[in-house]
N, C-alpha and C positions, 0 to 999 in steps of 0.2 A: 214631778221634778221638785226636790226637794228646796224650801223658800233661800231667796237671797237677803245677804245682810241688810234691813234697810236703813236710813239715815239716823234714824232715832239712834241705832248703835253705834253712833260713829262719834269720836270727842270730836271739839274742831280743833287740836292739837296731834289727832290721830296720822299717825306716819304710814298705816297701812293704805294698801289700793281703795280708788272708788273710782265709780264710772258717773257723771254729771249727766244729766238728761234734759234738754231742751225743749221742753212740752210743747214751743210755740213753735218753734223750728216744726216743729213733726207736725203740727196742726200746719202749717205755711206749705208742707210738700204735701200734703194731703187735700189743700185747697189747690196744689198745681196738678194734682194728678187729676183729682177730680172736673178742673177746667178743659182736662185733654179728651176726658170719656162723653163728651156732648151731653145725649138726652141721656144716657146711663146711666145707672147710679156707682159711686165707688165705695166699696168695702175694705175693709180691712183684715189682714191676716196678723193674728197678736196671738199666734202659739207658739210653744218652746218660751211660755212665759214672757211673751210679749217681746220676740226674737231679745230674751236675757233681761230685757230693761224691764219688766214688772206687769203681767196683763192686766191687773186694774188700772196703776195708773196711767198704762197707755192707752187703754181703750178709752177711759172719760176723757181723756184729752183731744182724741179722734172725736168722742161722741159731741164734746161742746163745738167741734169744729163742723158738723154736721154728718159723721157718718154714721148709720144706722145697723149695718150687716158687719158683722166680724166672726173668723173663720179660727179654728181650735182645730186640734187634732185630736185630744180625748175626751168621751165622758165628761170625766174629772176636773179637767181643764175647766171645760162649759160650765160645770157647777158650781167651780169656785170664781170665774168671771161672773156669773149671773149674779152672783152674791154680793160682788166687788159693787156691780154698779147699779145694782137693788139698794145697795146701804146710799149708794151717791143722790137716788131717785131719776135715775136711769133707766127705767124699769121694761120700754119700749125698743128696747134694742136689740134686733135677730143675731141667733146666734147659732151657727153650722158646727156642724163637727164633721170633721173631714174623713176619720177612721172609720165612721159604722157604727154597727151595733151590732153586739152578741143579744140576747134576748133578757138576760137579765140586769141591759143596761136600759130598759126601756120604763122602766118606773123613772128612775135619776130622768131622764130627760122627758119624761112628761111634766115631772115635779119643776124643775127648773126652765120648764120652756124651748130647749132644747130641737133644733134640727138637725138631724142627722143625715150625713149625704151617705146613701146607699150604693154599695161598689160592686155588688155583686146580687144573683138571685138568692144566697141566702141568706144576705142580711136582708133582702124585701122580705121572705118570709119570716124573721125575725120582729121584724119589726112590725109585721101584719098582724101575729099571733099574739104577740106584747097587747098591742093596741085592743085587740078583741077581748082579751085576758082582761084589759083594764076598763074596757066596755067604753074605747074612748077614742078620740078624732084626732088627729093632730099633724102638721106639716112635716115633708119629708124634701130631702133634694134627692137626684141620682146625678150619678156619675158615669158617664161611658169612655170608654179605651175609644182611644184616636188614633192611636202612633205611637202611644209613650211606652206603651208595656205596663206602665207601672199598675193603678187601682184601677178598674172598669167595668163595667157590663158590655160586653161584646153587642155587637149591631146583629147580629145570630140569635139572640135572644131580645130580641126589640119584641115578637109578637108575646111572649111569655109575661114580658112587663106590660105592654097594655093590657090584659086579659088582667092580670094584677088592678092595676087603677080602672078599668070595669068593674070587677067585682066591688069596689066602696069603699073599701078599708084604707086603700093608697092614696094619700092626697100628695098630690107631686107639685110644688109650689116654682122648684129649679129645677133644669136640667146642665148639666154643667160636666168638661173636661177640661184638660189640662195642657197647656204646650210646652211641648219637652223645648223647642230650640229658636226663642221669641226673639232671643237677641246676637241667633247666631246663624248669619243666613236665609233663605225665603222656600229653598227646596219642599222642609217640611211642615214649616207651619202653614204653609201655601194649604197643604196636601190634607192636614188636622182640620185648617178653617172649612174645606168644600166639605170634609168628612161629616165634621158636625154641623153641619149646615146642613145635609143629607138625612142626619138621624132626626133634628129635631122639627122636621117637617112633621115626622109622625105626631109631635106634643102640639100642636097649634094651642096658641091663648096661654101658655105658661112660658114662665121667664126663662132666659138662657145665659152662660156665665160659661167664659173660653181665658179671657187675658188676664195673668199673671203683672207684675210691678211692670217687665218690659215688654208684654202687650199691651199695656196701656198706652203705652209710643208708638203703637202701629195703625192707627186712627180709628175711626167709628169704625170700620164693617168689621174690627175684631170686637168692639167693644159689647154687643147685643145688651143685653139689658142691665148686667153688673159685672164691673171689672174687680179683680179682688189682690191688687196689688200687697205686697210684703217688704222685700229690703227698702224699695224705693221708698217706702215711707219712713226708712230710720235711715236717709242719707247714704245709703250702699247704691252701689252702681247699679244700672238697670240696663245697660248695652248703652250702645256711642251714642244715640237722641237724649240720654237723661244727664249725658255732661253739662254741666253747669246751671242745673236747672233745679238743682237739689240740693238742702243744706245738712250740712252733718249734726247728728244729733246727738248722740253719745259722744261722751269725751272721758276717755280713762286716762288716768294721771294715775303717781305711786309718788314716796316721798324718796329722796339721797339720804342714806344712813351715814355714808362715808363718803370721806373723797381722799386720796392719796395718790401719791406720783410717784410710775415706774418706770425705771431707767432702761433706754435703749439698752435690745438684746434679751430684756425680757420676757415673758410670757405672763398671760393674763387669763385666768378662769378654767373650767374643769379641760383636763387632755393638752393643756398649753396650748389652745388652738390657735389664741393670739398672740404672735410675734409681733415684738414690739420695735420699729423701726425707728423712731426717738424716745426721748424719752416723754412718757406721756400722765394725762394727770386722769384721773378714773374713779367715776362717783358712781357708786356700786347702791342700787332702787332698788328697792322692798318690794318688786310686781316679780317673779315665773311662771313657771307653764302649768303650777297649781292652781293659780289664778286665772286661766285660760289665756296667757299669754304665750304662744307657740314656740318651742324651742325650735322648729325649724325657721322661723323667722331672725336666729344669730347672727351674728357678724361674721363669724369662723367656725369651723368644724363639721360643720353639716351638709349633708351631700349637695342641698340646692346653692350652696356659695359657687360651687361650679359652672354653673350656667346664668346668675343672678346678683347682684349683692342683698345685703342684707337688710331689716330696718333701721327706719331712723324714729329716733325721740327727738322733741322740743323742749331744753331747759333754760331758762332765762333767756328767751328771745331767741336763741340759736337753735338750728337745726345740728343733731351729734348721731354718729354712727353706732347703734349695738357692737360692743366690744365682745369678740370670744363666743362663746358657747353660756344662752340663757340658760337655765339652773331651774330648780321648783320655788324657792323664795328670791331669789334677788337675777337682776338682770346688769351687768357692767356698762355704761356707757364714756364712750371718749371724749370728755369736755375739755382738752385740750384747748381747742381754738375760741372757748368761755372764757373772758375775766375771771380770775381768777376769785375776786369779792362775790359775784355774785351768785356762784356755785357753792353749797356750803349744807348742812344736813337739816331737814327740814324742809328744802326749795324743792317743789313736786316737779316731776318730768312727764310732759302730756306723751302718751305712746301709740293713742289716733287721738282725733277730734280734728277740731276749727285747720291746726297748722301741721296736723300730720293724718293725709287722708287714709282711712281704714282700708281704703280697698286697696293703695299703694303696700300698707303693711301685712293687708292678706298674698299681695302679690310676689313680697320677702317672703312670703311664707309658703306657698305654691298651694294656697286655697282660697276662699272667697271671705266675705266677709261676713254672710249670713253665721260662719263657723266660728269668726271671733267673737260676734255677739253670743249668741246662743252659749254658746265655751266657758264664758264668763266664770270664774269662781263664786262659789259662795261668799267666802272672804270678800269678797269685792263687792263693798257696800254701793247701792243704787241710791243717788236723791238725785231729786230736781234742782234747776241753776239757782231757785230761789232757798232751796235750805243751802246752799255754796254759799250764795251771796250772806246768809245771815250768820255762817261761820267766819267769813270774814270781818264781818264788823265785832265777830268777839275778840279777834285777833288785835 
């Protein structure tokens, strides 16, 4: 994933996008998840670059908060995390890879320390023959298919993997699956927990890892020995038990370029989607959907206005409606019902955070929130609230 802009390249006069990052917040919902998991331990999921916000400096911020285990999806990812919090003197902190291994990714994560959760029997053999090749030991997780379909080692091949970790080569530290539907219903995660609760009799004495952000809300008997929560740690919804129990942690603002007033009967932004029923005043922000802000999330023109409205932004105190049809550079909002002094080019528009919840603006947008993090543009400079706060005092 190629780097985001970080703070250093930002003036504090800069009119383009950023997203604010709340370290403590994040370390505060990761002391609340972790108090829900009992004797378990909580881990962290900080891939797709730290769901957008940066996986160094989320993970030291989890690590000073006390978490130890954090979950990646590539190689690459893991290599460049170990490096992050190697330089920090972090140096003790597990690190999974959720994708596997080919065979030639088995030096990079021996080098880097690296666990890899194995999804199938050929990445065990990969991973076996890597190891032998390197004439060397090292920790593995597996992964088995429950229900989800998605990555696994079938329960049909359970005796093929123990004959595997007999033979010596296989150190199995985790056994772990996945719940497809934590926060939707009991049918199947019901059906997932007896599943894996079945296979991993065969593993006596090795850990086990089932609950995702919104397993983490379904008490101990999903929790087994590490929950490895994701959104809920950056303030995304985690199903109805995580309401108000979690603080928003990311906050994207963009700056007013313009503001001008368009006379009832007019139309406003591409397709004239917005008719204009007064006349109205329109501060046209420097954020689009190049910056990973969704054009299905508009005011007008887009199919989901039909069944939904659309988002809102926060400018000067006020909550204002997405005007028209979002763009790649600029997004129109209606600050009409703003003072007219206090709207003016310069004054930033928050479009989630603290007063406009992400998952309300995934919900304009008829997706989740993990998509607007993740989505995030490059352009879309990441700091923490403390280099915010020291831009303001230049100001």
């Amino acid at each position: 994933m190629p780097a985001a802009r970080s703070s250093e390249s930002v003036s504090p006069t800069s009119r383009m996008p950023w997203v604010t990052i709340d370290t403590e917040a994040l370390k505060a919902n990761w002391r609340t998840l972790d108090a829900l998991s009992g004797r378990a331990r909580t881990g962290a999921a900080v891939k797709a670059d730290g769901y957008g916000l940066g996986a160094t400096r989320v993970a030291k911020a989890l690590f000073e908060a006390g978490c130890r285990d954090f979950f990646v999806a590539w190689v690459e990812e893991g290599v460049s995390l170990r490096e992050g919090l190697n330089a920090a003197g972090y140096g003790d902190a597990r690190i999974y890879v959720l994708q596997g291994v080919y065979l030639a990714d088995v030096p990079a994560c021996l080098a880097a320390r690296l666990i890899p959760v194995l999804s199938n029997l050929a990445e065990i053999a990969n991973w076996c023959e890597g190891l032998e090749r390197a004439d060397a030991r090292a920790a593995a997780a597996l992964q088995f298919e429950t229900g989800m379909n998605r990555l696994g080692i079938d329960a049909g091949e359970l005796s093929i993997v123990k004959a595997a970790i007999a033979g010596g080569t296989l150190d199995v530290r985790l056994i772990m699956s996945h719940l497809a539907s934590a926060d939707e219903g009991t049918v199947q995660r019901k059906a997932q927990h007896a599943e894996f609760l079945a296979l991993t009799e065969a593993f006596p004495g090795i850990e086990r890892s089932l609950s995702n952000s919104a397993g983490s809300f379904l008490g101990p008997d999903f929790a087994f020995d590490l929950v490895r929560p994701g959104i809920a740690l950056y303030g995304g919804r985690a199903g109805e038990p995580s309401d108000g129990q979690l603080k928003p942690v990311a906050t994207l603002t963009a700056a007013v370029l313009q503001v001008r007033t368009a006379k009832a009967g007019e139309a406003a932004g591409y397709g004239a989607a917005a008719k204009l029923s007064r006349d109205t005043r329109i501060a046209t922000v420097g954020l689009g959907y190049a910056d990973g802000y969704l054009r299905a999330a508009s005011g007008a023109g887009v199919p989901l206005r039909e069944t939904r409205p659309g988002a809102m932004a926060f400018v000067a105190g006020h909550h204002v409606p997405v005007l028209g049809r979002v763009s790649m550079d600029l997004t129109l909002l209606d600050v009409t019902e703003v003072p007219a002094d206090l709207v003016e080019p310069g004054v930033r528009a928050e479009f989630f955070g603290p007063n406009v919840a992400i998952d309300d603006v995934a919900d304009a947008a008829g997706t989740i929130a993990y998509e607007l993090l993740t989505g995030l543009g490059r352009r879309v400079a990441r700091m923490a609230v403390k280099d915010l706060d020291y831009f303001n005092r230049l100001e």
